[in-house]
C-alpha positions in Angstrom: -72.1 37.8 12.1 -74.0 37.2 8.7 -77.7 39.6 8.2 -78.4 37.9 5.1 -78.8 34.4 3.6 -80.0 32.6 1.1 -81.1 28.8 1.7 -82.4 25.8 0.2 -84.6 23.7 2.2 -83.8 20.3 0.8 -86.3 16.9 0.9 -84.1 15.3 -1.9 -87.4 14.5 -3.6 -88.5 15.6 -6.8 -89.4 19.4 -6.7 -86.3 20.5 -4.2 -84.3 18.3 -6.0 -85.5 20.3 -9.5 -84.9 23.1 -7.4 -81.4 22.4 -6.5 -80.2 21.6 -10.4 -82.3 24.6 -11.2 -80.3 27.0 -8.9 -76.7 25.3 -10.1 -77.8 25.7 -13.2 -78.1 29.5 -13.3 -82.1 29.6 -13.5 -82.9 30.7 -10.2 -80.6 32.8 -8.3 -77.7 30.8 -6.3 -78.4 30.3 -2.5 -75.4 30.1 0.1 -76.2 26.8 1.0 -78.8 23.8 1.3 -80.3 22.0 4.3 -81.7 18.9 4.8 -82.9 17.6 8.0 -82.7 14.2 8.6 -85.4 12.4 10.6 -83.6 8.8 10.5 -86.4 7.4 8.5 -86.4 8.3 4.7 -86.2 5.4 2.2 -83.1 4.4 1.4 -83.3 5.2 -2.5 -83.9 9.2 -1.1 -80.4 9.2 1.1 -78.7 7.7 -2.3 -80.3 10.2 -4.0 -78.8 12.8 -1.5 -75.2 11.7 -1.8 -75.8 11.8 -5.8 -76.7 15.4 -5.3 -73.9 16.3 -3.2 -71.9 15.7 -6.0 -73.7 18.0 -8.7 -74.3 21.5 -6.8 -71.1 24.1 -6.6 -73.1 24.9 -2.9 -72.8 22.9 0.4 -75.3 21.2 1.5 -75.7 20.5 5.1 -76.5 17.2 7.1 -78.6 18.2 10.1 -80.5 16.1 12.8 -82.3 16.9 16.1 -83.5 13.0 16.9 -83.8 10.1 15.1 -87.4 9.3 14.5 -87.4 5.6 13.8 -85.2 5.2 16.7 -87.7 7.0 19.0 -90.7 5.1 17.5 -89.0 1.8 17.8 -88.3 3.4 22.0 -91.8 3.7 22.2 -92.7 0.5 22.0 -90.2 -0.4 24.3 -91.5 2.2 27.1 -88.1 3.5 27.0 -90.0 7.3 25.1 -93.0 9.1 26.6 -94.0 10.5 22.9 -95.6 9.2 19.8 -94.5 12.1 17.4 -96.3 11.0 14.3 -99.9 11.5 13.4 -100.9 7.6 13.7 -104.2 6.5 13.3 -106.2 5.0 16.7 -109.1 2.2 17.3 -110.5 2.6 20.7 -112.0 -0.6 22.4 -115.2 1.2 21.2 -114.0 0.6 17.4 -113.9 4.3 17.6 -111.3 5.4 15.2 -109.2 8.8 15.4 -105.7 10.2 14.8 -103.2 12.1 16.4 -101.8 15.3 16.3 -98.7 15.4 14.1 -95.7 16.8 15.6 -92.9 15.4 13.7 -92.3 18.6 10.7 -92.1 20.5 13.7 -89.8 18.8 15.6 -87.3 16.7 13.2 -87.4 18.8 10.5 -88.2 22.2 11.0 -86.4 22.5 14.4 -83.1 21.0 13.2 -83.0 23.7 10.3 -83.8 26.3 12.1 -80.9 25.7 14.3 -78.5 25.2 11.4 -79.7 28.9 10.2 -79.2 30.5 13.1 -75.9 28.7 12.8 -74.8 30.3 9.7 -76.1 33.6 10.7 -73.2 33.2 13.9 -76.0 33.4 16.5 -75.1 31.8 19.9 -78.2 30.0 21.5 -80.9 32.1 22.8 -79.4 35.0 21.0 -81.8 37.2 19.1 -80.9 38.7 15.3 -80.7 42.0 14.6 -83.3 44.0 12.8 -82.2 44.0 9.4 -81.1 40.3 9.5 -82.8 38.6 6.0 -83.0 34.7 5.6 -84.4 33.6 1.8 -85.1 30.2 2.9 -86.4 28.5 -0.6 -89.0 25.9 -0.5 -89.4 22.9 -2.9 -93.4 23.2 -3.2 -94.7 23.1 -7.1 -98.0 24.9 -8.0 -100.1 21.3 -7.7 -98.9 22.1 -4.2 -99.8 25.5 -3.5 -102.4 24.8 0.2 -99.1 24.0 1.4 -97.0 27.5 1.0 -97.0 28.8 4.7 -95.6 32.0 6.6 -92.3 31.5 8.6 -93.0 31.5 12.1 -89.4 33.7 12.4 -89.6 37.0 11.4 -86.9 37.2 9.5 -86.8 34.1 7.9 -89.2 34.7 4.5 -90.3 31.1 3.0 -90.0 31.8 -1.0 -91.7 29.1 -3.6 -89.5 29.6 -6.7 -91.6 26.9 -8.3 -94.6 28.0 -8.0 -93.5 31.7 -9.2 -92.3 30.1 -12.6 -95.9 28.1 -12.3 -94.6 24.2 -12.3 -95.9 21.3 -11.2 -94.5 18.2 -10.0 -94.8 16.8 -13.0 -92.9 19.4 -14.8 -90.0 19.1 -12.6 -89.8 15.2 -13.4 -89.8 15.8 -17.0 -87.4 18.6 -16.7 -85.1 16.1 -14.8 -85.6 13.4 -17.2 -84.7 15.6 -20.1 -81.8 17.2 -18.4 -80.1 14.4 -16.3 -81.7 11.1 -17.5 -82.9 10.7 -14.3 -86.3 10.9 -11.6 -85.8 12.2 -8.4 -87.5 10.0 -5.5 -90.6 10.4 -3.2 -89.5 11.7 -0.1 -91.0 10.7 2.9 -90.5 8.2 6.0 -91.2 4.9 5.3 -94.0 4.4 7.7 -95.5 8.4 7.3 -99.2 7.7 7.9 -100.2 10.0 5.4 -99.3 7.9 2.3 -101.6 7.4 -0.3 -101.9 3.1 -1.4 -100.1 3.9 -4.0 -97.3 5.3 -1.9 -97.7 2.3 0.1 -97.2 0.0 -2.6 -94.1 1.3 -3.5 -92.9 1.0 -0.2 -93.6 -2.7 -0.5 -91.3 -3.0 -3.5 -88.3 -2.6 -0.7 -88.5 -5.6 1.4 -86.4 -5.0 4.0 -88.0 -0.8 5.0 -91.4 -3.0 4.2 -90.6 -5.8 6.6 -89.4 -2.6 9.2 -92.6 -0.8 8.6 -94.8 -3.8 9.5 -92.7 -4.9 12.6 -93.1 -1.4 13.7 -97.0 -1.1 13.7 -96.8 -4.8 15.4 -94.7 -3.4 18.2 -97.2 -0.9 18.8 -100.1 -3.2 19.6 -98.1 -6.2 20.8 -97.3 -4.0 23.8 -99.8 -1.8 24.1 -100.3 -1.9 27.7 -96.5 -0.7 28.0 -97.0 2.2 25.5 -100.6 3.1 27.2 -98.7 3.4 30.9 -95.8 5.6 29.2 -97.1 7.7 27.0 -101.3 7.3 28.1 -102.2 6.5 24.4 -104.7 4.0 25.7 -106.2 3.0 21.6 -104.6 1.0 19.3 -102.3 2.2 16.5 -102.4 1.7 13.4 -100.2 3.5 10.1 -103.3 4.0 8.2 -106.8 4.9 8.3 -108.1 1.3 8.0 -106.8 0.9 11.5 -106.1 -2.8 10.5 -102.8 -4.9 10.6 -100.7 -2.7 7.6 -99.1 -6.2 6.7 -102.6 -7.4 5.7 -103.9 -4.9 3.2 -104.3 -5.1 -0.1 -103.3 -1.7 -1.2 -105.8 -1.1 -4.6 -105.1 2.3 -6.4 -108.3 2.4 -7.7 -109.9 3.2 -4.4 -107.0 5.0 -2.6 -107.7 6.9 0.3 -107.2 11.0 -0.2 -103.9 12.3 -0.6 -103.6 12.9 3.3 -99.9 13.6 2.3 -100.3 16.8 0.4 -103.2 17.9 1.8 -102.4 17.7 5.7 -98.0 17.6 5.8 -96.6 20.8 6.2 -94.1 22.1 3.4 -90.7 20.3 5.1 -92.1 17.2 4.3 -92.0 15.3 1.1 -89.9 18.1 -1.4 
């Protein structure tokens, strides 16, 4: 049974993806191995990305999934799933406007590696580590990102924010990737992730097929409301943003984008 590792917590976006070269390069200390968790709904250009990475680190990096999100989502609609797990946006009868509590970081992201962890530490379910068992689990956060450093819930899992030590942003990470592989890492985050900014939107839009997805999804939601109301009791309509209008009818202008919900409100699995 292992006490101590050393993990990457990878989004396959920019900064974890920095991170990642940075540690196989010999900048940052090497880790025993990288996790990424899943959900089942990242862009396709991110799970490219992945496989591209898989090729460039000397370290494993591990595959993990507890659920697939857009799968649930899509159960939803069908009354075939009793939760909505992201933080949608509602419209009462009332036109009184809300949004839910998020519970997808927790759930498909956070949950999933935690189990891989315990995992690698040989811990049979329900099995508690010893005292002196250490877990380095490294985050992909960048100083521009800092309100979104947290404490592990685990005791013995410490969160560490490499980036942030050697004081880089995200766009210092891009240019570093640039100059050292030719290359920009993706945005990481599920296609329909109600906390995108328009300009996140817009470059959603530039894939037809996860747009086309995205807007069918929101659809399903308030085609068969009554379904989803009797199943889950979300009795309001939902929307993917904070409009709370049809998403396939906006006009997404970057000049008057809503706050960057994303980075101010998504925990620190999200997005890296």
């Amino acid at each position: 049974m292992k006490q101590k590792l050393r993990i990457l917590s990878l989004g396959a976006g920019v900064q974890s993806s920095a991170l990642a070269m940075l540690i196989e390069q010999g900048k940052i200390p090497m880790v025993d191995a990288a996790i990424f968790a899943d959900v089942g709904a990242e862009p396709d250009n991110v799970i490219e990305w992945l496989e591209w990475l898989k090729t460039k680190v000397s370290y494993p990096i591990y595959v993990v999934q507890w659920r697939n999100l857009k799968e649930d989502l899509i159960n939803v609609t069908q009354g075939k799933y009793k939760k909505v797990p992201i933080p949608f946006f509602s419209l009462s009868d009332e036109n009184k406007k809300g949004m839910a509590r998020r519970m997808c970081t927790a759930d498909y992201k956070i949950k999933p590696v935690t189990q891989k962890i315990r995992e690698l530490l040989g811990l049979k379910p329900k099995e508690k580590a010893k005292k002196d068992t250490v877990v380095e689990l490294l985050m992909g956060i960048s100083l521009d990102e800092v309100q979104r450093m947290k404490v592990n819930q685990i005791k013995y899992i410490q969160n560490q924010y490499p980036l942030i030590d050697m004081r880089w942003n995200r766009a210092k990470c891009i240019s570093w990737f640039q100059e050292n592989y030719n290359k920009t890492p993706p945005r990481s985050a599920c296609t329909f992730c109600p906390f995108h900014s328009n300009a996140e939107w817009l470059r959603v839009k530039q894939n037809k097929k996860e747009w086309e997805e995205v807007v069918k999804l929101e659809k399903a939601f308030n085609d068969n409301r009554k379904l989803i109301s009797k199943v889950t009791g979300v009795k309001d309509k939902i929307f993917f943003t904070r409009k709370c209008e049809p998403i396939g009818e906006l006009d997404f202008d970057e000049k008057t984008d809503q706050l960057d919900l994303f980075n101010n409100d998504c925990d620190g699995y999200c997005g890296i």
